[in-house]
LOSEKOL-249741 format. One line per field, with one value per residue (C-alpha): residue number from 1; residue in one letter; chain; y, x, z. Coordinates in Angstrom, 3 decimals. Each point is the difference from the previous one (the first is absolute). Layout:
<sites>
n	c(NUM / ...) .
res	c(A / ...) .
chain	c(A / ...) .
c2	c(Y / ...) .
c1	c(X / ...) .
c3	c(Z / ...) .
</sites>
This chain:
<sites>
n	c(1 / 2 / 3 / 4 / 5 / 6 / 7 / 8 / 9 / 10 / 11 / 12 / 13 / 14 / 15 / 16 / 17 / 18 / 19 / 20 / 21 / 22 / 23 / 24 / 25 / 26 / 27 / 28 / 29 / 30 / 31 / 32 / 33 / 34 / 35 / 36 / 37 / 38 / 39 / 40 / 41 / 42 / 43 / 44 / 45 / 46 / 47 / 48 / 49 / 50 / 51 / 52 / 53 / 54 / 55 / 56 / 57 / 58 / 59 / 60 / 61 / 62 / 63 / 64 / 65 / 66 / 67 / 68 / 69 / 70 / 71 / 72 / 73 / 74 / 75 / 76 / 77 / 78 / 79 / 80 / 81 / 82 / 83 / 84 / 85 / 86 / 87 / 88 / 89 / 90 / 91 / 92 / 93 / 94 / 95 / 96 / 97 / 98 / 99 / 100 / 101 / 102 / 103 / 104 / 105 / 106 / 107 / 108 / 109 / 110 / 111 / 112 / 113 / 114 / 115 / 116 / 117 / 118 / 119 / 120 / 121 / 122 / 123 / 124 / 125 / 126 / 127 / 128 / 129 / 130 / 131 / 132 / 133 / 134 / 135 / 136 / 137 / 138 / 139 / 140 / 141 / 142 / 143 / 144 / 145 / 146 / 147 / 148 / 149 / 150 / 151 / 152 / 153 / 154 / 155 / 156 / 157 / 158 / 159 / 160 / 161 / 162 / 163 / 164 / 165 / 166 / 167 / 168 / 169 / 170 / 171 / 172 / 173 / 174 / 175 / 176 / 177 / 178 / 179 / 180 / 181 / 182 / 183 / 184 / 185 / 186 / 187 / 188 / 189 / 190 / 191 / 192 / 193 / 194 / 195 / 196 / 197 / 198 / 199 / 200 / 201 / 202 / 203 / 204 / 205 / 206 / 207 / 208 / 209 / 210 / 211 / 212 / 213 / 214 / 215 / 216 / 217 / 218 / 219 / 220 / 221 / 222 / 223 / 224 / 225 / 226 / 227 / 228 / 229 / 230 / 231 / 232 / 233 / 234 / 235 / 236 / 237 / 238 / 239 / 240 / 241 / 242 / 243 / 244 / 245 / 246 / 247 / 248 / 249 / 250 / 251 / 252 / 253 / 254 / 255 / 256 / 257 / 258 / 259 / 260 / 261 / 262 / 263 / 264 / 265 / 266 / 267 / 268 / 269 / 270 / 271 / 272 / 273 / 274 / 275 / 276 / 277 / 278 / 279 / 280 / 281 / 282 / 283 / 284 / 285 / 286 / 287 / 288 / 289 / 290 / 291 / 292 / 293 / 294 / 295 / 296 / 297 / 298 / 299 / 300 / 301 / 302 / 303 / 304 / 305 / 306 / 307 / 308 / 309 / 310 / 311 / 312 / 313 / 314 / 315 / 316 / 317 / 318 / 319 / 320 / 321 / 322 / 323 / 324 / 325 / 326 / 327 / 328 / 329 / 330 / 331 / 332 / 333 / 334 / 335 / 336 / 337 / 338 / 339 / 340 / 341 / 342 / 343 / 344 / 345 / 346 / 347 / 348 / 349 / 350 / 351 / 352 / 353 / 354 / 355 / 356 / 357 / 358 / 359 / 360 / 361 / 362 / 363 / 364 / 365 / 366 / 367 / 368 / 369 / 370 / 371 / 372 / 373 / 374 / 375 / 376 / 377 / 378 / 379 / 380 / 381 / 382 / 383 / 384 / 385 / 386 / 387 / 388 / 389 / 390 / 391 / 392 / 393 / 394 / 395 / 396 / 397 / 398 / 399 / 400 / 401 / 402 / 403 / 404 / 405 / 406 / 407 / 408 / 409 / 410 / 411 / 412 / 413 / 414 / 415 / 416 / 417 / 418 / 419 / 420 / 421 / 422 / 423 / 424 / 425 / 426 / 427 / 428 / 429 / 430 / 431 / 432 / 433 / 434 / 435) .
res	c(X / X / X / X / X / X / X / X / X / X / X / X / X / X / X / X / X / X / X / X / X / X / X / X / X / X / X / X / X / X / X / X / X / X / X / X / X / X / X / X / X / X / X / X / X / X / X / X / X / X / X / X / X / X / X / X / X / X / X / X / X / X / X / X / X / X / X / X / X / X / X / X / X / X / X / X / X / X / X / X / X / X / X / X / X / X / X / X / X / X / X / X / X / X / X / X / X / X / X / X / X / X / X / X / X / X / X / X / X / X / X / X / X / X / X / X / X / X / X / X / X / X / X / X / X / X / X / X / X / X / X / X / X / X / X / X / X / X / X / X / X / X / X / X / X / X / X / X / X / X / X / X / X / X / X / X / X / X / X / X / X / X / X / X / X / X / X / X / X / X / X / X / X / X / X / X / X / X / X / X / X / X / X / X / X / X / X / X / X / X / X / X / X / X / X / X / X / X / X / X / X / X / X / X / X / X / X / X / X / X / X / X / X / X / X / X / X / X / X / X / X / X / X / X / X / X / X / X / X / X / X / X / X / X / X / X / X / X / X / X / X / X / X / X / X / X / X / X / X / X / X / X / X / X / X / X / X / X / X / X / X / X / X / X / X / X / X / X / X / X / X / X / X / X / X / X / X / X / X / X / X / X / X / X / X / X / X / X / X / X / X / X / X / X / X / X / X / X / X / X / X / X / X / X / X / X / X / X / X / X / X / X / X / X / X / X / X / X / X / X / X / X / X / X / X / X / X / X / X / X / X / X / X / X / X / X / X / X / X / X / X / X / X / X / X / X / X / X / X / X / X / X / X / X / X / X / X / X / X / X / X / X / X / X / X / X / X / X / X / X / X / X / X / X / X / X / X / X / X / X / X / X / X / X / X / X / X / X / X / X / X / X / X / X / X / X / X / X / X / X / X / X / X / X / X / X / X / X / X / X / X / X / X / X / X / X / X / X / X / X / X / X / X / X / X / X / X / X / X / X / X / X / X / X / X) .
chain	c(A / A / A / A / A / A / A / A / A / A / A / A / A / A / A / A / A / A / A / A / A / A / A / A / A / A / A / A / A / A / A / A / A / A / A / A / A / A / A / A / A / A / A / A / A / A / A / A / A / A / A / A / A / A / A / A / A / A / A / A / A / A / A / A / A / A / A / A / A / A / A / A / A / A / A / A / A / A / A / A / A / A / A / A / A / A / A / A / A / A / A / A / A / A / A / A / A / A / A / A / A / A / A / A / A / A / A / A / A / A / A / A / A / A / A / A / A / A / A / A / A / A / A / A / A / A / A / A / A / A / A / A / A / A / A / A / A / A / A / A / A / A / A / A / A / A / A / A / A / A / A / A / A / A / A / A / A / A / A / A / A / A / A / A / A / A / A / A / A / A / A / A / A / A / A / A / A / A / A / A / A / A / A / A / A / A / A / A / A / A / A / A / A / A / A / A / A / A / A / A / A / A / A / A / A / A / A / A / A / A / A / A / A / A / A / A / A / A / A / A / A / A / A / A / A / A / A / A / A / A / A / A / A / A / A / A / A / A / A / A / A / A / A / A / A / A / A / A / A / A / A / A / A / A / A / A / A / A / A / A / A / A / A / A / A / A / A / A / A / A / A / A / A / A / A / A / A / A / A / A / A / A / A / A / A / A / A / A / A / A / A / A / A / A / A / A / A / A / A / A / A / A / A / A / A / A / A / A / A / A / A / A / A / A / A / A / A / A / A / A / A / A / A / A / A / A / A / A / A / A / A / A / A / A / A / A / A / A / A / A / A / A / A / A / A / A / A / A / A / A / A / A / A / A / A / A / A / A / A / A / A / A / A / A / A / A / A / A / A / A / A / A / A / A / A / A / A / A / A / A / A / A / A / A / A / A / A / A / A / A / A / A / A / A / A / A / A / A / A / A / A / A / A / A / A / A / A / A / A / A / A / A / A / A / A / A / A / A / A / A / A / A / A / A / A / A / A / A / A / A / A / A / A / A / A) .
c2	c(-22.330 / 1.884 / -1.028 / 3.567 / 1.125 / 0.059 / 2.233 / -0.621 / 2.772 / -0.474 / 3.020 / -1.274 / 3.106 / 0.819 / 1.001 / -2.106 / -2.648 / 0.338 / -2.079 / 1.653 / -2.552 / 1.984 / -0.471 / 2.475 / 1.489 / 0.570 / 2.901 / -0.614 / 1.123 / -2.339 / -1.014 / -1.261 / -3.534 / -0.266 / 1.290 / -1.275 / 1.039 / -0.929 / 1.765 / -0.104 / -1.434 / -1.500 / 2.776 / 2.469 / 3.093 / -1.885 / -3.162 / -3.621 / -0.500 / -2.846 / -2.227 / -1.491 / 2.545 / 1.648 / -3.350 / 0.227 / 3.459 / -0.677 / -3.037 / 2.324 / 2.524 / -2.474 / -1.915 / 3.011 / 1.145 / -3.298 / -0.325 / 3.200 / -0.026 / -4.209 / -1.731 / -1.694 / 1.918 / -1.914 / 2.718 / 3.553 / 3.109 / 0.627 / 3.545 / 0.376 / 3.013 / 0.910 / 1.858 / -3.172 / 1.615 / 1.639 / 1.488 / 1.172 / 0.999 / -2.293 / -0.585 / -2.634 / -1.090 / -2.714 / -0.124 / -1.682 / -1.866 / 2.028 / 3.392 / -0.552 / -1.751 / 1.783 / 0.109 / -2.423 / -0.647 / -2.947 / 2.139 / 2.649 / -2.910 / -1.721 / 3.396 / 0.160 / -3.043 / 0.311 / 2.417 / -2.489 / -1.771 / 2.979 / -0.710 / 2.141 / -0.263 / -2.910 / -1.035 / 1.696 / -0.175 / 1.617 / 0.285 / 2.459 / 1.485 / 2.660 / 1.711 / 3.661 / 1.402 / -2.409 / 0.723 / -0.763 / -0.105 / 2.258 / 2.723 / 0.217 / 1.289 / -2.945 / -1.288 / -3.024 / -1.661 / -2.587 / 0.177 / 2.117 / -1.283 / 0.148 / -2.352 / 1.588 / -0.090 / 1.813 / 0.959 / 1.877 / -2.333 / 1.064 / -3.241 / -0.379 / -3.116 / -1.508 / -2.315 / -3.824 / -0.408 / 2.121 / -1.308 / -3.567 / 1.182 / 1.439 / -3.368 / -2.052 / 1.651 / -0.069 / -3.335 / -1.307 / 2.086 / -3.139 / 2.800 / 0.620 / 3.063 / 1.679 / 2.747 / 2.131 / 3.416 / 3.069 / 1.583 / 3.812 / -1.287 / -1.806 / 3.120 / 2.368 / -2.371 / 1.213 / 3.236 / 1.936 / 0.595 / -0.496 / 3.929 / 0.581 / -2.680 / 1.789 / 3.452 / -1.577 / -0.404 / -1.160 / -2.788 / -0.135 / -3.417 / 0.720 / -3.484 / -1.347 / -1.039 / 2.207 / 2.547 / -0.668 / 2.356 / -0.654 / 2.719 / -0.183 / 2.266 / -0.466 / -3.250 / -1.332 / -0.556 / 1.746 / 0.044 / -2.510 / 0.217 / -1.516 / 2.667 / -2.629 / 2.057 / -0.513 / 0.945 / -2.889 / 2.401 / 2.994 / -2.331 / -0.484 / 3.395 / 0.472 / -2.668 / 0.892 / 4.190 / -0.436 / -3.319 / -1.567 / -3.692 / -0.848 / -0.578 / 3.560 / 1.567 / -1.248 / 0.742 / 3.821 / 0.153 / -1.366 / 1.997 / 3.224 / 0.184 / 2.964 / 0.164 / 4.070 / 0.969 / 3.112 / -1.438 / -1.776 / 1.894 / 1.640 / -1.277 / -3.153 / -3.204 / -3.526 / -2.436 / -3.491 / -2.837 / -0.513 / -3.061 / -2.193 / 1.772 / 3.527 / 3.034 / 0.939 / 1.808 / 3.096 / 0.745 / 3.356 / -0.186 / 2.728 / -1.766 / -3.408 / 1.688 / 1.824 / -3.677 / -0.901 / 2.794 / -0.407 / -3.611 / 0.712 / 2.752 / -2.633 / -2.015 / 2.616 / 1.336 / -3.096 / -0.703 / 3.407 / -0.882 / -3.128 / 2.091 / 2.378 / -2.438 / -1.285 / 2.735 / 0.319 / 2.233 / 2.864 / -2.143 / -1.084 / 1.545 / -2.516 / 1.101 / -2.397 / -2.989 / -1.219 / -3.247 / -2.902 / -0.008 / 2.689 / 2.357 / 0.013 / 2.492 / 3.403 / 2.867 / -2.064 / 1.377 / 3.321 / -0.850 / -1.579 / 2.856 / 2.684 / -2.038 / -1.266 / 2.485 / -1.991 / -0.711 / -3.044 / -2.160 / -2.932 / -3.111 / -2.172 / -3.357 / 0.719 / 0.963 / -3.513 / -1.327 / -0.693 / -1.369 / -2.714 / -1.818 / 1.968 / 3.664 / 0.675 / -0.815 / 3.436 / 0.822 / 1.398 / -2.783 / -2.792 / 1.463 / -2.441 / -2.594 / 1.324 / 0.175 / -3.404 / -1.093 / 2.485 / -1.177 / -3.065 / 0.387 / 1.953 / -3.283 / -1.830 / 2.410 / 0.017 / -3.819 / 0.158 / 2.091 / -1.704 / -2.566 / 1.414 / 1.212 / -3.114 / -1.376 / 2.579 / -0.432 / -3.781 / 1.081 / 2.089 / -2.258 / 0.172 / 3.296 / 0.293 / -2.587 / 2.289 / 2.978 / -1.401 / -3.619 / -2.848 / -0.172 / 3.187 / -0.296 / -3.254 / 1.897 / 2.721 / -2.786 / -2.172 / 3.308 / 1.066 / -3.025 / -1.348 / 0.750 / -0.160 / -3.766 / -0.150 / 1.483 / -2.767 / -2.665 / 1.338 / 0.472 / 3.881 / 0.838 / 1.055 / 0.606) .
c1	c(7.260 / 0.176 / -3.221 / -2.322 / 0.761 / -3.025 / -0.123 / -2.618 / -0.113 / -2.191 / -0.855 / -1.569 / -1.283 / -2.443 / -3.193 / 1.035 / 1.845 / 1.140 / 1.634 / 1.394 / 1.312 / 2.376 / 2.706 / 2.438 / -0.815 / 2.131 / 1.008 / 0.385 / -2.924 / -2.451 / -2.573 / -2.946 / -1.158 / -2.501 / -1.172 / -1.643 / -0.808 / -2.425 / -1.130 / 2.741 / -2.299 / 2.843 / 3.154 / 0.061 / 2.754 / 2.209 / 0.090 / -1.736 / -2.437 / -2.735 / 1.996 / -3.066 / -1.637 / 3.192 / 0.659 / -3.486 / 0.431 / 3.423 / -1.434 / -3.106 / 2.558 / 2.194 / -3.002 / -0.994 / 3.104 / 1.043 / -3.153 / 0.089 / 3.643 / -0.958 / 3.223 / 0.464 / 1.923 / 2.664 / 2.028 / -0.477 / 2.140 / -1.411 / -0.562 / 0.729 / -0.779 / -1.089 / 1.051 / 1.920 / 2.373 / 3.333 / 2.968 / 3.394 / 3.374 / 2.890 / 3.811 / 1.834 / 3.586 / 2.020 / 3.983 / 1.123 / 3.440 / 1.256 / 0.192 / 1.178 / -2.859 / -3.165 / -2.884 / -2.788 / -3.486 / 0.757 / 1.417 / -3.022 / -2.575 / 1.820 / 0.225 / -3.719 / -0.813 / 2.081 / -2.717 / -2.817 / 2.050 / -0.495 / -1.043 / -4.096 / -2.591 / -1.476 / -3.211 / 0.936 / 2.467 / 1.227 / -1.575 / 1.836 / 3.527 / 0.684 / 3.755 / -0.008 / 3.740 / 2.797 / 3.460 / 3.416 / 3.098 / -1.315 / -1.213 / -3.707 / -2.363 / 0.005 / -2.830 / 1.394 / 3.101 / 0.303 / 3.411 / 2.190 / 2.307 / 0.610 / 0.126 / -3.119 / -3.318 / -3.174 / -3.495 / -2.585 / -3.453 / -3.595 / -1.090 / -3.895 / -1.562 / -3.667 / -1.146 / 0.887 / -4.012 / -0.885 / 2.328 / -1.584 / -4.097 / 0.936 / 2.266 / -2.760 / -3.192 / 2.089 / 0.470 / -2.966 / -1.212 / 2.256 / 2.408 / 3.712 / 1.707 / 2.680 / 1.117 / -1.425 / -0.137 / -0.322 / -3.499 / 1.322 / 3.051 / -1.900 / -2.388 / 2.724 / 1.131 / -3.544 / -0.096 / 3.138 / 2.600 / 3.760 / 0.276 / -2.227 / 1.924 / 2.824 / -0.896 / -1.214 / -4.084 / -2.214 / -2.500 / -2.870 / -2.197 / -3.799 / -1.239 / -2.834 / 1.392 / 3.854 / 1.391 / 3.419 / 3.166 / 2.938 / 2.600 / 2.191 / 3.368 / 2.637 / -1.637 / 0.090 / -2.994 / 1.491 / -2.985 / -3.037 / -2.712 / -3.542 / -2.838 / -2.693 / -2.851 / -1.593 / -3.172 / -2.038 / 0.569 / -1.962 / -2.613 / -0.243 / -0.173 / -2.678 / -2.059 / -0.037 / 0.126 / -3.126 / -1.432 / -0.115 / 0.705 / 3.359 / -1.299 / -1.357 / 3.216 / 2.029 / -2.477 / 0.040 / 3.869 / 0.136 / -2.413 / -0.304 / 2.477 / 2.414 / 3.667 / -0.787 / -3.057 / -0.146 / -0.417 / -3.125 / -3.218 / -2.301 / -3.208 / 0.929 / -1.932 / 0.209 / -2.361 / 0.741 / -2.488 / -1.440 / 0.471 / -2.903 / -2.759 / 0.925 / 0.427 / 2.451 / 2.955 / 1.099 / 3.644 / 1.929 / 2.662 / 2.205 / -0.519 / 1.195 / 3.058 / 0.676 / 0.280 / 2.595 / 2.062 / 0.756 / 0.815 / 2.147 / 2.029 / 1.017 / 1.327 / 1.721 / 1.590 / 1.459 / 1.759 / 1.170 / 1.709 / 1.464 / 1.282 / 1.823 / 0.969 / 2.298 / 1.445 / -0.698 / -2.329 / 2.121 / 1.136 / -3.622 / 0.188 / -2.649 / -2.460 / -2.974 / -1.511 / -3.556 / -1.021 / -2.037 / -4.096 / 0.381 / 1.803 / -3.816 / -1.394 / -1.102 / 2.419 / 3.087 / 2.110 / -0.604 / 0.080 / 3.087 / 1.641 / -1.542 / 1.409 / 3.333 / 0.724 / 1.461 / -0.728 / -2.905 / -1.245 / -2.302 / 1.918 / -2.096 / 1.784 / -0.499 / 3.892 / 1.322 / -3.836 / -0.749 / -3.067 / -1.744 / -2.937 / -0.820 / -0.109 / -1.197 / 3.696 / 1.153 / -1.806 / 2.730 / -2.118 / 2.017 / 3.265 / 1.088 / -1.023 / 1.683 / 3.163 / -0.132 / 0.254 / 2.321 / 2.332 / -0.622 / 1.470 / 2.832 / 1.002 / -0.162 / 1.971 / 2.596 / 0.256 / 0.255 / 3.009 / 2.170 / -0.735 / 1.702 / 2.418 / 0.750 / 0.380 / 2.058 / 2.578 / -0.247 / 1.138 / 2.796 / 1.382 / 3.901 / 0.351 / -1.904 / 1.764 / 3.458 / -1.410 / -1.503 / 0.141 / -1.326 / -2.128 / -1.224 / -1.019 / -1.804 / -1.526 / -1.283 / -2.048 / -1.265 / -2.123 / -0.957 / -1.070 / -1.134 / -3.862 / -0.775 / 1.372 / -2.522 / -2.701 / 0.870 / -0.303 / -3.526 / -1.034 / -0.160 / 2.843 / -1.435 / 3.319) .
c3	c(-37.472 / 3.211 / 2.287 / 0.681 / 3.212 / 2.040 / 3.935 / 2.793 / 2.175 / 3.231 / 2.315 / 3.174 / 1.591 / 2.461 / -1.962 / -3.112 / -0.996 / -3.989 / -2.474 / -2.987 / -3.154 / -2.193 / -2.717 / -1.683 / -3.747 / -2.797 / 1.123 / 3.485 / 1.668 / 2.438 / -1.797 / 2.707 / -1.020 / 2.511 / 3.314 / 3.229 / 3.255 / 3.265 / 2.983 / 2.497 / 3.655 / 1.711 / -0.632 / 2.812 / 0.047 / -2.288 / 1.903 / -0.537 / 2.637 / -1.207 / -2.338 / -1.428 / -1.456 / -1.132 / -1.683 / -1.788 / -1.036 / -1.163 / -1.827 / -2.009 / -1.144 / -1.188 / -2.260 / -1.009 / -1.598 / -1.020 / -2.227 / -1.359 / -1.053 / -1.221 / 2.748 / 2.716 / 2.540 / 2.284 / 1.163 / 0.877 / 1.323 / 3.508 / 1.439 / 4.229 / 1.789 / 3.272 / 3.381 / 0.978 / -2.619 / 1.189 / -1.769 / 0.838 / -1.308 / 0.519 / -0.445 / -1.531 / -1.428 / -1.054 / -0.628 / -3.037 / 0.017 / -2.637 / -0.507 / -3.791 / -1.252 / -1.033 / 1.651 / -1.364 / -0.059 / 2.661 / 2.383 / -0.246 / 0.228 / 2.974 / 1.865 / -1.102 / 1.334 / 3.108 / 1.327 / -0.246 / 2.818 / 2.423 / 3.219 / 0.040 / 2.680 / 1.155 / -2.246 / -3.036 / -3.108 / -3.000 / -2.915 / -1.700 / 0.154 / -2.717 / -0.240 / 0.152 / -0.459 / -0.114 / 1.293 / -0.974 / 1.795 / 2.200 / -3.518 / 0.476 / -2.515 / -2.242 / -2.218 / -1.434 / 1.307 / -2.358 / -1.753 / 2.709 / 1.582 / 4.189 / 2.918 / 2.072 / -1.528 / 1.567 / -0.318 / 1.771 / -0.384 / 0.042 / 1.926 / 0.645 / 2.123 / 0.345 / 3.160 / -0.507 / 1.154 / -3.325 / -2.676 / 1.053 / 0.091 / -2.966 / -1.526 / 1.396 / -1.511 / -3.776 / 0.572 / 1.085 / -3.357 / -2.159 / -0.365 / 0.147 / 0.826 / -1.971 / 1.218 / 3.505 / -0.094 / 1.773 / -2.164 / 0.153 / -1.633 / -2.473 / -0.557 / -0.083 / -3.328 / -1.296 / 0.572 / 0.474 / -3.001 / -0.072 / -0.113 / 3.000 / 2.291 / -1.230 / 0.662 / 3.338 / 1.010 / 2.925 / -1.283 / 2.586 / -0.721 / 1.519 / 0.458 / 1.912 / 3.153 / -0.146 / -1.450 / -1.279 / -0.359 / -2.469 / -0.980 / -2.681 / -0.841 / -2.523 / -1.304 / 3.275 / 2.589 / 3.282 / 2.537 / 0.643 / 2.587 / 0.522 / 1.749 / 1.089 / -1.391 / -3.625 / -1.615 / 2.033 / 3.103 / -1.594 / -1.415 / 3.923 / 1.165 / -2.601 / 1.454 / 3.371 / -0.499 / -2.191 / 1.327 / -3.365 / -1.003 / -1.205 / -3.823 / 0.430 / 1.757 / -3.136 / -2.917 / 1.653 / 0.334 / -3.345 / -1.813 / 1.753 / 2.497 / -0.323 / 1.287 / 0.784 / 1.659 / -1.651 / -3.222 / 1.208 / -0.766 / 3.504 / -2.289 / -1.368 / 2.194 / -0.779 / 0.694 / 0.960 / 0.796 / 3.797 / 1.726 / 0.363 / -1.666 / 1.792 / -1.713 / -2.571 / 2.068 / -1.898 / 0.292 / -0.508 / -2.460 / 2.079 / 3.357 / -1.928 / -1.118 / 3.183 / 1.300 / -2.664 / 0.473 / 3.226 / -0.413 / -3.070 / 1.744 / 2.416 / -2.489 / -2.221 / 3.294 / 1.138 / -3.954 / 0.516 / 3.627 / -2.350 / -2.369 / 1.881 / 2.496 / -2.711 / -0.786 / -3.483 / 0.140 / -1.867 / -2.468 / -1.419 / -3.474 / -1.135 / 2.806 / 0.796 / -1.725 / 1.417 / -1.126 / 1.722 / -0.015 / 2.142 / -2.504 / -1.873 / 2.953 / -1.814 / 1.063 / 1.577 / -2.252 / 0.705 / 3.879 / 0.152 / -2.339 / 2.707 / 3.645 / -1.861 / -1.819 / -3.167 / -3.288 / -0.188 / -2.436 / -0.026 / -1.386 / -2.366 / -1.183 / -3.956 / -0.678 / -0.389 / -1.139 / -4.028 / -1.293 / 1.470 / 1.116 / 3.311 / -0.237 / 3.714 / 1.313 / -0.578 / 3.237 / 2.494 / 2.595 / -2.503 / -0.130 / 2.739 / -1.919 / -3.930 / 2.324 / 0.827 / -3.139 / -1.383 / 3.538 / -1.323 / -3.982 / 1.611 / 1.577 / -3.022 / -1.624 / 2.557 / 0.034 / -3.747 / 0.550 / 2.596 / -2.729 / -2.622 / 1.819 / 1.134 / -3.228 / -1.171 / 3.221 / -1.317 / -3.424 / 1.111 / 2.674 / -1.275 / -0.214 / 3.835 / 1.275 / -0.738 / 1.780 / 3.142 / 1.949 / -1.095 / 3.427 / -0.597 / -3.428 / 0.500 / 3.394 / -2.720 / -2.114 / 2.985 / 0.847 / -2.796 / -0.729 / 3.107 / 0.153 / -4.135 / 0.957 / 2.541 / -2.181 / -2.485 / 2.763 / 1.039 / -3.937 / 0.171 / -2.219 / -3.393 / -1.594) .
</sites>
């Protein structure tokens, strides 16, 4: 009997850290075992800072969900963010030696794998190198390669690095956790797996990711993520400009962004006054709800204006039939959606993680602030799935070696297994491999 597939995903963000235990239903939906998360003291814009108490937080969340789902976690699908993070578009080819020979999986994966050998600025490295449009012989336009024939294959890639220095804080804190890594990846394309349907990464939509310390910028068209960007302003920075326009403490500042703040300052009320403790026996300090939201405003225009510059800036901007999708803590502010809609002008919509969600344990996860974290784990059952594929296609290649053998080399064909094969027989080595 198959063992139950079990996924760790692990956001380490800059107000929280959060562990999320979850395992696929009978009808395909995540079901959340078990949840945990810390305050995040040693995270700032993204980026490790203090690895000790980002190794202690990390550590709390992971008990946490580990008792509440009943295991013992070993390995976990790790979220990296950050204004360290840079994207850009490049070219690549290969020429096969034969032009009558179909194209194969090998030959996508080793032009694939070709750009991970590109030569990027000093201190950083590739974490992630997605194909956009492949090209054939010159015809361009081309989805999926695999089984045409020409000499010339090429690609346009959607490659995105991260600094050396943060892949290791970040490799170092999980570690020093008694944790192993299995996959890295970039959170809005782990959130985007949360929130965002086939039909609207079709159709083509801008996810904007309010976290605490960033704000990050993915958009998708024709299935395929096209732009990526990192604005180095989050919800932490209004939190700030509370505290200092109202001279409040920073408890305060978030309990009134949380619970009264407003995204539109005309939908805060002239007469409505809060009152918040005083510090050291003074007075209570009373504190106008319209002034408050005038702060946030401000703040939040910033940020919506510089997604906007992202989004056009890309050039996709007419081709956005999906609009907007706000998620992150951030996406919780009262009225965002409606201020987005009016300085965009585009269709908006708060994304909640509860498509791909069944029943389970831990009903607080369908938060938009944990969609980084659902995504993580649904990232991380996609790669099972896709190992459990090159698997049986493997096998089946195995099966049908006469007849391949009369259609293409023998080189080639025994090429064609050794990659599809390659990491599920490292997996095995390593005791991963469930199938």
């Amino acid at each position: 009997m198959e063992k139950e597939k079990i996924v760790v995903g692990l956001d380490i963000g800059t107000t929280k850290i959060c562990a999320i235990v979850g395992r696929k239903n009978e009808f395909g939906k995540l079901e959340v075992l078990g949840m945990g998360k810390a305050e995040s003291e040693g995270v700032v814009k993204g980026i490790v800072f203090n690895i000790d108490k980002t190794v202690y937080a990390i550590e709390r969340a992971i008990k946490e969900a580990g008792d509440q789902a009943d295991i013992n976690i070993g390995v976990v699908n790790v979220g990296i963010a950050g204004q360290h993070i840079k994207s850009f578009i490049q070219h690549g080819g290969i020429t096969r030696s034969s032009k009558e020979e179909e194209i194969t999986i090998a030959d996508v994966e080793r032009l694939t794998q070709d750009m991970y050998r590109m030569v990027v600025p000093p201190g950083s490295q590739i974490i992630h190198v997605m194909p956009q449009d492949y090209m054939v012989d010159y015809e361009e336009g081309i989805k999926e390669p695999v089984g045409m024939s020409g000499v010339r294959l090429e690609a346009d890639f959607h490659i995105i690095t991260a600094q050396t220095n943060a892949i290791n804080n970040v490799n170092k804190c999980v570690r020093r956790g008694n944790l192993e890594i299995e996959d890295l990846i970039l959170e809005p394309l782990a959130s985007s797996l949360a929130v965002l349907s086939d039909e609207e990464k079709e159709a083509g939509v801008c996810l904007i990711d309010i976290g605490g310390g960033t704000t990050d910028i993915a958009i998708f068209y024709d299935n395929i993520i096209r732009h990526s960007a990192v604005i180095p302003f989050g919800g932490n920075i209004v939190t700030n400009d509370i505290k200092e326009g109202l001279k409040v403490l920073a408890p305060h500042a978030e309990q009134l962004k949380t619970r009264f703040g407003k995204a539109i300052a005309e939908e805060a009320s002239v007469n409505e006054i809060v009152s918040i403790p005083g510090i050291r026996n003074r007075p209570a300090k009373e504190i106008s709800t319209k002034n408050l939201s005038n702060i946030i405003q401000a703040r939040m225009e910033e940020i919506i204006e510089m997604a906007h510059g992202e989004i056009l800036s890309s050039g996709f901007e007419n081709r956005l039939a999906g609009g907007i999708v706000i998620t992150g803590g951030g996406a919780q502010l009262s009225n965002l959606k409606q201020l987005v809609e009016y300085m965009t002008g585009m269709d908006t919509r708060i994304g909640y993680p509860n498509e791909h969600l069944g029943k389970g344990k831990v009903e607080g996860v369908k938060s938009p602030m944990y969609a980084t974290a659902v995504g993580l784990v649904l990232a991380g059952f996609r790669s099972l799935d896709e190992r459990q594929d090159r698997y049986r296609e493997a096998r089946e290649l195995v099966k049908t070696a006469p007849k391949a053998k009369r259609t293409v080399s023998s080189r080639n064909f025994f090429n064609e297994i050794l990659t599809k094969t390659k990491s599920l027989l490292i997996d095995d080595l390593d005791g991963k491999n469930e199938y």
